[in-house]
TIFIZA-31799 format. One line per field, with one value per residue (C-alpha): x, y, z; residue in one letter. Coordinates in nm, 3 decimals. Layout:
! residues N
c1: (X ...)
c2: (Y ...)
c3: (Z ...)
r: (A ...)
//
This chain:
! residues 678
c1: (15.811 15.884 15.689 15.721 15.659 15.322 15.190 15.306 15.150 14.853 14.828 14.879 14.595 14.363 14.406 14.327 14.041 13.888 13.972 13.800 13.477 13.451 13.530 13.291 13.009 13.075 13.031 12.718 12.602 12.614 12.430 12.136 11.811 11.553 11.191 10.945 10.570 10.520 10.262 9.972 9.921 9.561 9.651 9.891 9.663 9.388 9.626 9.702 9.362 9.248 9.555 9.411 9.042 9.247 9.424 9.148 8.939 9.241 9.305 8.897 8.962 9.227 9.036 8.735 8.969 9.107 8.766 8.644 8.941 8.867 8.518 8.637 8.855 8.618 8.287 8.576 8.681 8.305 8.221 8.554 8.409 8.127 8.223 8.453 8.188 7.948 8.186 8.308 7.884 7.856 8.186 8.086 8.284 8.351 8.739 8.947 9.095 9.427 9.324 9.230 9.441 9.705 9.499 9.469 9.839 9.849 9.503 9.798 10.041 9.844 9.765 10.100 10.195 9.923 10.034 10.353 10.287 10.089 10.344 10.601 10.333 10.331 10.727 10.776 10.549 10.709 11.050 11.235 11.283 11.529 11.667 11.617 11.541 11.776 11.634 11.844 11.740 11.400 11.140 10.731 10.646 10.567 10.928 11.049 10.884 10.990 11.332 11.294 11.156 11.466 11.705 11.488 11.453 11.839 11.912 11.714 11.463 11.671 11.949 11.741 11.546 11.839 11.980 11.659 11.720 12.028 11.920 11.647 11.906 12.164 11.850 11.683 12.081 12.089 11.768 11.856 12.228 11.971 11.776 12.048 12.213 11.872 11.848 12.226 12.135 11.894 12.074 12.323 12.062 11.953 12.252 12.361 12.013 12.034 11.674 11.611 11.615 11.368 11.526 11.254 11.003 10.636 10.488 10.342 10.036 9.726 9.716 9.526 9.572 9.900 10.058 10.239 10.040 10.330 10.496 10.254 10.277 9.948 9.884 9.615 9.457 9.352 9.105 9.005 8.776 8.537 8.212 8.394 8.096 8.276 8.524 8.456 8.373 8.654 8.897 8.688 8.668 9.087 9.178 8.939 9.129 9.445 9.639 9.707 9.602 9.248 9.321 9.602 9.499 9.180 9.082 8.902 8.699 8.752 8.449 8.444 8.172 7.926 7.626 7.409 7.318 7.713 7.759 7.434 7.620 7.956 7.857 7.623 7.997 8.135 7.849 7.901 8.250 8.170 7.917 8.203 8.398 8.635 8.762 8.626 8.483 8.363 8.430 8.254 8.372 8.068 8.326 8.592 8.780 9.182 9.061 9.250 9.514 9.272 9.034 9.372 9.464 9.126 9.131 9.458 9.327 9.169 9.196 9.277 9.559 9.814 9.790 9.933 10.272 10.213 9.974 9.899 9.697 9.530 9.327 9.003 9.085 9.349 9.357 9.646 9.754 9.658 10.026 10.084 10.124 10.348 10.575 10.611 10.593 10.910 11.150 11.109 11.217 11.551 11.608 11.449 11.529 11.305 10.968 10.790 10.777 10.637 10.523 10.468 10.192 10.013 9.758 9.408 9.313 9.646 9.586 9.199 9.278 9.586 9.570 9.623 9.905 10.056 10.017 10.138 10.483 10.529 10.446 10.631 10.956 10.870 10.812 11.056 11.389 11.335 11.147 11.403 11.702 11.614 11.506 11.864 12.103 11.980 11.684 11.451 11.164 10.810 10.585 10.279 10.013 9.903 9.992 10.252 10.327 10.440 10.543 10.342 10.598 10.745 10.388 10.384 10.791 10.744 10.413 10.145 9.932 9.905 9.672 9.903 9.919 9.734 10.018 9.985 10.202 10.480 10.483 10.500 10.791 10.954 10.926 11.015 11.314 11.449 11.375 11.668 11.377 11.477 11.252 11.246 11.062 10.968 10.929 10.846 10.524 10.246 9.931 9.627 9.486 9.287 9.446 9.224 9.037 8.897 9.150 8.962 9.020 9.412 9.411 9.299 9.537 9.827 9.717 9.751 10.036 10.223 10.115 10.167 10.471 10.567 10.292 10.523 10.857 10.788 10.710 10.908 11.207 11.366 11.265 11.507 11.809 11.755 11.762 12.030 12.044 12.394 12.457 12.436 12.124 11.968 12.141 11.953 11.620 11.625 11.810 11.739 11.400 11.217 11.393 11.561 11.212 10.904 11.021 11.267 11.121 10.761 10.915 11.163 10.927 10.646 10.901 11.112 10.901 10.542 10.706 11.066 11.038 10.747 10.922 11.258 11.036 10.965 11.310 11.578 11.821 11.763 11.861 11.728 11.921 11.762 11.929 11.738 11.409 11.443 11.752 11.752 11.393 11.384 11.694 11.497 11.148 11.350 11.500 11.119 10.978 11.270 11.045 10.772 10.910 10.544 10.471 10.755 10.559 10.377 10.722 10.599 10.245 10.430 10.671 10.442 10.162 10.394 10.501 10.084 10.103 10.357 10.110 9.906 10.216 10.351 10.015 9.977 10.378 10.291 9.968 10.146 10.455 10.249 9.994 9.706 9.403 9.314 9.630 9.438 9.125 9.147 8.921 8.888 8.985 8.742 8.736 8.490 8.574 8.726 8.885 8.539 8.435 8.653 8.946 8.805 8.725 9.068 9.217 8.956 9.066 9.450 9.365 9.236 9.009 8.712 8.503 8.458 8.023 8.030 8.212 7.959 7.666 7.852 7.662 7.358 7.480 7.573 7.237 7.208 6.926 7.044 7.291 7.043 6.809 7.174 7.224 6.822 6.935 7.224 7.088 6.829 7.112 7.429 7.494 7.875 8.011 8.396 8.495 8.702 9.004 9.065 9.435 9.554 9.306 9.504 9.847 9.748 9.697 9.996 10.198 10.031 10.128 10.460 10.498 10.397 10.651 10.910 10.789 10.865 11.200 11.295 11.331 11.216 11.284 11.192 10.856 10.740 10.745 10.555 10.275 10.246 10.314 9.990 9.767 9.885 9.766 9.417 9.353 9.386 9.192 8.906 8.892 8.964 9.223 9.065 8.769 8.488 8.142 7.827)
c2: (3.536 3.772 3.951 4.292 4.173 3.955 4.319 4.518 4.223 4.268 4.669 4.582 4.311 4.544 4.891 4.621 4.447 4.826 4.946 4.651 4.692 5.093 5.020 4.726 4.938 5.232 4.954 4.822 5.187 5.243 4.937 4.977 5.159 5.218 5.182 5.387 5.427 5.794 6.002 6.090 6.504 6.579 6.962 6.856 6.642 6.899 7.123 6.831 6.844 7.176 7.205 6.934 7.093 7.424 7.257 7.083 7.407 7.601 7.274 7.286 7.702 7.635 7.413 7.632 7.898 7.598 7.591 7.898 7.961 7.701 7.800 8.102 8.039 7.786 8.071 8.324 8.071 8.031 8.353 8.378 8.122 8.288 8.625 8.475 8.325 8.610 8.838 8.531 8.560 8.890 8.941 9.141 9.221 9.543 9.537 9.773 9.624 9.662 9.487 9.207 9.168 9.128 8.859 8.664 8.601 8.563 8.274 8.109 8.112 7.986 7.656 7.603 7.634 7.394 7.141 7.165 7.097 6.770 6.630 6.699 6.519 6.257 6.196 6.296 5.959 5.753 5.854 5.997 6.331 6.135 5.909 6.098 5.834 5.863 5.828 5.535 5.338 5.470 5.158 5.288 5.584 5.789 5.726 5.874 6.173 6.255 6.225 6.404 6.650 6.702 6.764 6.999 7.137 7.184 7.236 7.480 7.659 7.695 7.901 8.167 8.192 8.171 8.512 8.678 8.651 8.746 9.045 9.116 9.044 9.302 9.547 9.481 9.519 9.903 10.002 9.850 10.087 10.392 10.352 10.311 10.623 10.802 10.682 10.806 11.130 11.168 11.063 11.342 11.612 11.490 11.494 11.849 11.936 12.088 12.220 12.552 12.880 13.191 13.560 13.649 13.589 13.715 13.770 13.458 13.658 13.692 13.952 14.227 14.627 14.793 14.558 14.722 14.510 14.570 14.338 14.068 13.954 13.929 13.487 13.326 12.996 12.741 12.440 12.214 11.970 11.704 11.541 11.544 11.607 11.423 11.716 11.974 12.174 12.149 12.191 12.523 12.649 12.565 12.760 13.043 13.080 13.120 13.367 13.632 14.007 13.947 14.202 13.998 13.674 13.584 13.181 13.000 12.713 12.532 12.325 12.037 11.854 11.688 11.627 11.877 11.821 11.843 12.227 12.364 12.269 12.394 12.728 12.751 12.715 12.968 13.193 13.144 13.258 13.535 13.656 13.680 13.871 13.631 13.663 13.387 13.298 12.965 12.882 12.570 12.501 12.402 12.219 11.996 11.866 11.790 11.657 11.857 12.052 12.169 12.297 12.498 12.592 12.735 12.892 13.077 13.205 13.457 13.852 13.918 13.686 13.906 14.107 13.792 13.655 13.322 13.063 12.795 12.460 12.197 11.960 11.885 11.698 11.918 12.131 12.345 12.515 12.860 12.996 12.787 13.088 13.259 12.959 12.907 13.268 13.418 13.155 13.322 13.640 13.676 13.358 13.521 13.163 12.950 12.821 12.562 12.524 12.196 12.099 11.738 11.552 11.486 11.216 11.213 10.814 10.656 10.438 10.368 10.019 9.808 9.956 10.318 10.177 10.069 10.361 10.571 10.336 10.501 10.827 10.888 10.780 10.909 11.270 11.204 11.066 11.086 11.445 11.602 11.408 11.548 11.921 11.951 11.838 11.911 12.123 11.892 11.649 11.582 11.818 11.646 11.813 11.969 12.153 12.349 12.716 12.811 13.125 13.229 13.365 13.008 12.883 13.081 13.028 12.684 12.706 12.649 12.317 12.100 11.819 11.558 11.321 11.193 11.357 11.738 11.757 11.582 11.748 12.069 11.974 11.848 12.138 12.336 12.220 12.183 12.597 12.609 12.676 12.501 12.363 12.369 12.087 12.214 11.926 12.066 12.215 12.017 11.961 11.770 11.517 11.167 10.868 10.614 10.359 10.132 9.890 9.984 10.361 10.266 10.084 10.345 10.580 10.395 10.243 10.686 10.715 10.478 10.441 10.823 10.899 10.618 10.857 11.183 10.974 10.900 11.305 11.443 11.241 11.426 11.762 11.623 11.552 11.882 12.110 12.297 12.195 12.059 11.678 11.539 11.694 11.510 11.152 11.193 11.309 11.030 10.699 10.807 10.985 10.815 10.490 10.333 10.473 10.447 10.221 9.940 9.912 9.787 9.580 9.390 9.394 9.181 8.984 8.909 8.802 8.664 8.548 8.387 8.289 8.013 7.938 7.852 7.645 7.385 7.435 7.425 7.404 7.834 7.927 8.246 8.298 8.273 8.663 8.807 8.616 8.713 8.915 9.168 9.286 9.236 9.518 9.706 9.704 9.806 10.126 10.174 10.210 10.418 10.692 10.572 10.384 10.301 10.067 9.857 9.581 9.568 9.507 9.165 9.253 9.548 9.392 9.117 9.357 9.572 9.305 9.258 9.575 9.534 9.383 9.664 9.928 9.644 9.632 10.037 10.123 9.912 10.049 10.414 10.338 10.136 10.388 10.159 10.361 10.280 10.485 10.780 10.714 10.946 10.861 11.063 10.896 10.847 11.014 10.966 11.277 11.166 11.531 11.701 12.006 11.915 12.028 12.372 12.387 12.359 12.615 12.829 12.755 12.795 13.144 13.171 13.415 13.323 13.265 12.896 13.003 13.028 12.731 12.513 12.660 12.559 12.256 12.422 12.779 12.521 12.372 12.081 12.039 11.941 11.714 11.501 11.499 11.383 11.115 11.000 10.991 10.819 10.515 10.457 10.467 10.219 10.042 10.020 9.651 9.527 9.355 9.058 9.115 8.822 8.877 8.897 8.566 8.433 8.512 8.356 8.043 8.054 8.115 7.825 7.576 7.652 7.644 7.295 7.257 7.363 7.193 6.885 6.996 7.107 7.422 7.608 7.970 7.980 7.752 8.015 8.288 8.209 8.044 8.358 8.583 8.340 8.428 8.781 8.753 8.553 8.847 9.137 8.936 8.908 9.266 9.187 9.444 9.812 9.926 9.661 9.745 9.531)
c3: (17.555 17.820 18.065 17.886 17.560 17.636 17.781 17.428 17.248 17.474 17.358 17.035 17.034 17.237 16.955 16.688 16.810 16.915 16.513 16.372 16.619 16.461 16.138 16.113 16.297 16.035 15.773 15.923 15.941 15.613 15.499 15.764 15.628 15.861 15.717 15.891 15.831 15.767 15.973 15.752 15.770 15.706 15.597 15.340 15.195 15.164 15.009 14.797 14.694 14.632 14.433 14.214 14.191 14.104 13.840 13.678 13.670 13.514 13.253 13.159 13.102 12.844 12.711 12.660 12.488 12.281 12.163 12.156 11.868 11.701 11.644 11.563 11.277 11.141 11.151 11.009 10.762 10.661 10.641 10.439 10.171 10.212 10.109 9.822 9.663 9.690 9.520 9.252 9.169 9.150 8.929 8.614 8.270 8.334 8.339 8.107 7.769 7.911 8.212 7.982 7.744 8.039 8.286 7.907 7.927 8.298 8.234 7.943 8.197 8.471 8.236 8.139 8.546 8.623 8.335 8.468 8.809 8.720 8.515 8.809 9.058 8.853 8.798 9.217 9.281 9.029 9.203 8.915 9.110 9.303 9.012 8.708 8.414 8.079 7.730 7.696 8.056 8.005 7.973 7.950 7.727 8.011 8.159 7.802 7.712 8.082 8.035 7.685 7.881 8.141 7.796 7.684 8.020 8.060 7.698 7.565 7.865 8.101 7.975 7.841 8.199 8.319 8.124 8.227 8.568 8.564 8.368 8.670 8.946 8.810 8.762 9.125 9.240 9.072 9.197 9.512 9.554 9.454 9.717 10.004 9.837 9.895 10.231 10.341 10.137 10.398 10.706 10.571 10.548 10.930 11.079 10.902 10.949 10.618 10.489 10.276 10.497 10.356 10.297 10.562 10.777 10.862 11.171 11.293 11.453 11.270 10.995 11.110 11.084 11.103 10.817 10.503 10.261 9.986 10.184 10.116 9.719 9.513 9.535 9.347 9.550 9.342 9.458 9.117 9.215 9.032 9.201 9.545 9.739 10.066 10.099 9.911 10.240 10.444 10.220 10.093 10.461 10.513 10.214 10.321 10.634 10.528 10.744 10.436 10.364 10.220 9.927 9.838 9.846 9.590 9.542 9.248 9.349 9.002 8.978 8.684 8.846 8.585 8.857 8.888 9.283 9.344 9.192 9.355 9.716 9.599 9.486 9.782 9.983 9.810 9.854 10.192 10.195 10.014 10.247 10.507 10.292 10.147 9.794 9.636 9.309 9.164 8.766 8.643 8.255 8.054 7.790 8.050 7.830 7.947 8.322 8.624 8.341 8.125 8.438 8.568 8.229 8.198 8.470 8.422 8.122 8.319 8.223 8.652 8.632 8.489 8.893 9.052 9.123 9.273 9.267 9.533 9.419 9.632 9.575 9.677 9.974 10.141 10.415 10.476 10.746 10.861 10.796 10.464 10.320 10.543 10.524 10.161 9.998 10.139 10.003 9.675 9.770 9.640 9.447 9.065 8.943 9.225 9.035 9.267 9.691 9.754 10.100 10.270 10.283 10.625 10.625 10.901 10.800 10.773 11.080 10.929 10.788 10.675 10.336 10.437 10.671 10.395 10.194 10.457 10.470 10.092 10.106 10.395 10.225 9.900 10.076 10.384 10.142 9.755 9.768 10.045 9.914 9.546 9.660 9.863 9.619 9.275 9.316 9.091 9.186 9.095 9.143 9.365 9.179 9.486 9.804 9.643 9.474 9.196 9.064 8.797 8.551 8.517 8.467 8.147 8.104 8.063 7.847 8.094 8.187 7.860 7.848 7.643 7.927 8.294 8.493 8.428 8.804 8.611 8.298 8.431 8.646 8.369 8.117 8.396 8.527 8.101 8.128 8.423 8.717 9.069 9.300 9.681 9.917 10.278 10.455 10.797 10.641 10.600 10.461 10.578 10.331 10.282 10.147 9.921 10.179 9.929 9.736 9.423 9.447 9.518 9.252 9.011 9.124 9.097 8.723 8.646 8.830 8.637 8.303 8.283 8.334 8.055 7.819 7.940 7.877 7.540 7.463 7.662 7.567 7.229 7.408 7.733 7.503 7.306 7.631 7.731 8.093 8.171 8.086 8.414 8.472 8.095 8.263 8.599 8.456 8.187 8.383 8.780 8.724 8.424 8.362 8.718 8.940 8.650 8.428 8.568 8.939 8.785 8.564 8.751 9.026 8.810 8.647 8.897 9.141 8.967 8.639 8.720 9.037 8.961 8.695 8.815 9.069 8.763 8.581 8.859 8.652 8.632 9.001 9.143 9.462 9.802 9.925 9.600 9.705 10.114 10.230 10.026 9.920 10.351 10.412 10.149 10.343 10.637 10.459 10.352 10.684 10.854 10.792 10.953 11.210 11.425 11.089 11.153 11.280 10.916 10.756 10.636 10.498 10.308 10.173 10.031 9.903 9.715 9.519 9.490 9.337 9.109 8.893 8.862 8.782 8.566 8.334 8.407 8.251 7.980 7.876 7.886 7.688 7.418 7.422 7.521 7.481 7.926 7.961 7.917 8.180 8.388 8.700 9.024 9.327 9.562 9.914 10.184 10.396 10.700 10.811 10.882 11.069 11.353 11.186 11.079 11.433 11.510 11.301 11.457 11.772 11.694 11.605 11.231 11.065 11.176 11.473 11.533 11.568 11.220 11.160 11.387 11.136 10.837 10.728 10.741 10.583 10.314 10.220 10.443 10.255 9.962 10.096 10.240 9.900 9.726 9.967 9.931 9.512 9.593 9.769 9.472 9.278 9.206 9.457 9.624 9.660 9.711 9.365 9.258 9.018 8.826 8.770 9.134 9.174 8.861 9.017 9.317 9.223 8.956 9.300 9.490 9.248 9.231 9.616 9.574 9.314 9.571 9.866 9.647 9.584 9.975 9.905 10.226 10.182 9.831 9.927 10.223 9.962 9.759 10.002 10.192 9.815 9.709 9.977 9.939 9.657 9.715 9.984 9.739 9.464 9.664 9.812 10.132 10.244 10.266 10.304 10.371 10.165 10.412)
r: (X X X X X X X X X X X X X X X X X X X X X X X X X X X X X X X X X X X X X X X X X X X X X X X X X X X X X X X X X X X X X X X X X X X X X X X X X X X X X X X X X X X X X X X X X X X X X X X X X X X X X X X X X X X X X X X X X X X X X X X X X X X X X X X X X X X X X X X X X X X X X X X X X X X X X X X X X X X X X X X X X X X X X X X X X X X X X X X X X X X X X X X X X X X X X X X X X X X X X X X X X X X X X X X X X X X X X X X X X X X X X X X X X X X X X X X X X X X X X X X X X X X X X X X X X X X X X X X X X X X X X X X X X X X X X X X X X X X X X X X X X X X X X X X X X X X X X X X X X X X X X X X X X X X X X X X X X X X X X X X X X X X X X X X X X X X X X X X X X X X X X X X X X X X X X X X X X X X X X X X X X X X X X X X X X X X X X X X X X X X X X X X X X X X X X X X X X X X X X X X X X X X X X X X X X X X X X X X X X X X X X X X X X X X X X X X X X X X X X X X X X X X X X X X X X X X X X X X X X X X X X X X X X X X X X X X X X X X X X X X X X X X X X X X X X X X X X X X X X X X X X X X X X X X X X X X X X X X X X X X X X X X X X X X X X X X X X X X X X X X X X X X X X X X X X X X X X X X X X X X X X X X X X X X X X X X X X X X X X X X X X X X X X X X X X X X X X X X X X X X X X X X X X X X X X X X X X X X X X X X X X X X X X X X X X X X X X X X X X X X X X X X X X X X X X X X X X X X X X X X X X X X X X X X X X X X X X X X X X X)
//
């Protein structure tokens, strides 16, 4: 090898032996780890331990709450039991017949339910829900009447529940479509803002001197009342300031009021009143026969009567508005054929208790969308019964208040509208009023306002077909008005979902869909509460207590269409006078008729006295207690078992309605929603 190439092979040698040192100390580099003992940091390790004592003291705080809710459901589930079986003790006979006669067949069904149930225990342990036996595999007796059973299940039960249903489904569907028309009928009126517009106006100053009182019609104010001792003063003092021409304005206090202590403090209001120079008078019919239309038909018998043109009714409860009058009068100037002006409803104790939450979900959509909807495009609703005027001439038109049925406000409409009168709804004027706290006194009012207009439908019916009102106006007073909204909603309602439903839970081979069971009655709560939209986070509750009603407007449509002899009770419902003398105050001090001095001595102008030797009576007397009502108990546990029944089966939607429809149920049995009696 040559001198040059020993030095290149040299170089060469040199590069690769200097490569294979880095490389092999890059290697080595990354398989070294260097273990050091770490410095111990007495800060961090107090930290470390405060943060320990910090969470121990925060764990030992849940925990307390933990228990502290624990012992609160179990002392509210005691006193729960508790109160159950206090008011299961003191449960008395005292139900109406129609009342019983219905929770007899609901007790029959309840059996049969319960029968059921065991037998499908028993077959879900043996395993034949899974494996159905067959007359011909079947072995053991037991095995064979329950496969006898399944034919006769699927051959001859289920097909007719099965029709039902369907029946129900296509029904609920209808009344369903109504109400979104209804709804859009309103959207269209709010976004045309469409409402009824008066030939002219009054001053909205206080009438005082300087006013051509031909300007102001003659009106006659009428207040019936009945042993409303809780607002009989208010609702006096309202009416007496109404912002009219005292010589044109005169007021009955129509007093039907069978206790004694009850008319001395009444009349003692009026005398009041008249002291001040109000035109006031108090009637009190010794013979009260016909409830609320035979006190008004009484009183319109009266020789002065003939010198008015309109007359404006409230009840005993309601307070209107200083310029009620103002606001409602002057739409009947110029429309000769205009009989009623109805105004809204306001409520002061709709935020009180769940109940009158509830409440206030309907009435806002039945005054909001089916009154408005009704007054806009065909001139025709229900007349309330109160806070409304009518013109006197269709009174007599139409033949006056009769006392055939529990819904005088109805009939009236009725006959009215079959005459060719129109009605108009105001819905920007309102009225004050009380809603029923107790569940007892809602009760009661609903059981009248169903069953009569099923008493009205039956008389009414011939006279509807034999008018001479156009025919579209006979189709929507007898399929929209009395059929689809008094007749068909209670009765699909009950059937639908307390009858078929727990049934179809122990035949399955009847299918009730899971949209009619959730979806839909849920998109139908929803275009409920639009109205009201701060009750929107008691969509659930209402949706599941109305179909607690329906039980009560089921029994209540049946009594009036068979003409059960409860369909003619007529019971006041009870008011405990939440809008007091604060209100009159504050008309006073909007600028009403009379000094708010004299308002502030009211109670004792009005025999104070009195009052207090009434209450004293009272409290010797009967003694008010929350009840128990047997059928809603009855229903309860009808719905119970047949939630087991489905959780058997899987069926999750269908099993969560009808555990939370149960205790719905359970709750309203045992008088726990509403008022609260100590």
């Amino acid at each position: 090898m040559s001198r040059s190439q020993n030095e290149e092979f040299q170089q060469w040698w040199n590069k690769q032996r200097d490569r294979d040192q880095n490389g092999g100390d890059e290697e080595s580099s990354f398989l070294t780890v260097e273990i050091r003992t770490p410095a111990v940091d007495r800060d961090k390790d107090r930290i470390r331990t405060r943060t320990l004592r910090q969470l121990s003291r925060l764990y030992l705080l849940k925990l307390k709450q933990l228990a502290s809710s624990f012992v609160w459901i179990a002392h509210s589930s005691l006193n729960l039991l508790r109160t159950a079986n206090r008011r299961i003790a003191n449960d008395k006979d005292n139900h109406p017949p129609s009342a019983t006669r219905l929770y007899r067949l609901i007790k029959a069904f309840l059996v049969l339910v319960v029968l059921l149930l065991c037998f499908e225990l028993a077959a879900y342990f043996k395993g034949w829900h899974f494996t159905p036996p067959s007359v011909a595999s079947a072995e053991a007796a037991v095995e064979v009447a329950y496969a006898r059973w399944l034919e006769i299940r699927a051959s001859y039960l289920a097909p007719p529940l099965q029709s039902l249903t369907n029946v129900c489904i296509v029904l609920f569907l209808i009344q369903s479509v109504d109400r979104l028309v209804l709804v859009l009928g309103c959207f269209w009126i709010k976004l045309r803002r469409i409402k009824p517009v008066a030939a002219t106006e009054y001053p909205a100053k206080p009438v005082g001197e300087g006013i051509r009182l031909e300007d102001y019609p003659m009106v006659l104010v009428q207040i019936p009342m009945c042993n409303e001792k809780e607002v009989y003063q208010q609702s006096i003092g309202a009416v007496c300031m109404l912002d009219w021409p005292k010589e044109r304005m005169l007021i009955q206090i129509l007093d039907d009021s069978s206790e004694l202590d009850v008319q001395v403090l009444i009349k003692a209001e009026v005398q009041k009143w008249q002291q001040r120079g109000v035109r006031i008078v108090y009637r009190h019919r010794l013979i009260r026969t016909g409830y609320k239309a035979g006190n008004l038909k009484a009183a319109m018998n009266c020789e002065y009567v003939k010198d008015y043109e309109f007359v404006a009714i409230f009840d005993a409860d309601f307070q209107p508005p200083a310029e009620f009058l103002k606001k409602t009068v002057p739409h009947f100037k110029g429309r000769e054929d205009l009989a009623l002006v109805q105004t809204r409803w306001a409520f002061v104790n709709k935020d009180e208790n769940l109940l009158t939450r509830l409440q206030n979900i309907n009435l806002s959509f039945h005054f909001e969308v089916e009154q408005q909807v009704n007054g806009v495009f065909i001139n025709f609703f229900g007349f309330n019964g109160t806070a409304g005027v009518w013109r006197i001439k269709a009174l007599e038109d139409c033949g006056g208040w009769l006392e055939r049925t529990t819904v005088e406000d109805m009939d009236i409409a009725v006959r009215a509208h079959l005459c060719g009168w129109k009605f108009i709804y105001l819905n920007d004027v309102k009225c004050l009023c009380e809603l029923p706290e107790s569940y007892e006194a809602y009760k009661k009012q609903q059981y009248r306002w169903h069953s009569g207009p099923m008493q009205l439908f039956r008389l009414c019916f011939m006279d509807i077909l034999r008018s001479k009102v156009s025919v579209g106006k006979k189709a929507n007073m007898i399929f929209l008005f009395f059929l689809l909204r008094k007749l068909i909603l209670p009765f699909y309602s009950f059937t639908l979902f307390c009858v078929i439903l727990p049934l179809t839970m122990f035949f399955p081979e009847a299918n009730l869909p899971s949209w009619v069971v959730c979806y839909i009655p849920g998109i139908m709560s929803i275009l409920n509460i639009i109205p009201a939209p701060r009750s929107f986070p008691f969509i659930v509750p209402y949706l599941l207590f109305e179909n607690t009603m329906s039980v009560t407007k089921f029994g209540a449509m049946i009594s009036g269409l068979f003409k059960f002899g409860s369909s003619y009770e007529w019971v006041v419902t009870k008011k405990l006078g939440r809008s007091s003398e604060a209100d009159l105050i504050a008309y006073a001090e909007s600028g009403s008729l009379v000094d708010s001095t004299s308002i502030q001595r009211s109670s004792s102008d009005s025999g104070l006295t009195e009052l207090s030797k009434l209450g004293a009576a009272k409290k010797a007397g009967k003694t008010k207690r929350n009840r128990l009502y047997r059928t809603e108990i009855a229903l309860a546990f009808i719905l119970l078992a047949a939630s087991v029944r489905s959780l058997l089966s899987a069926q999750g939607i269908h099993f969560y309605f009808l555990l939370f429809q149960g205790l719905t149920f359970v709750i309203v049995g045992l008088d726990l929603i509403g008022e609260q009696v100590s």
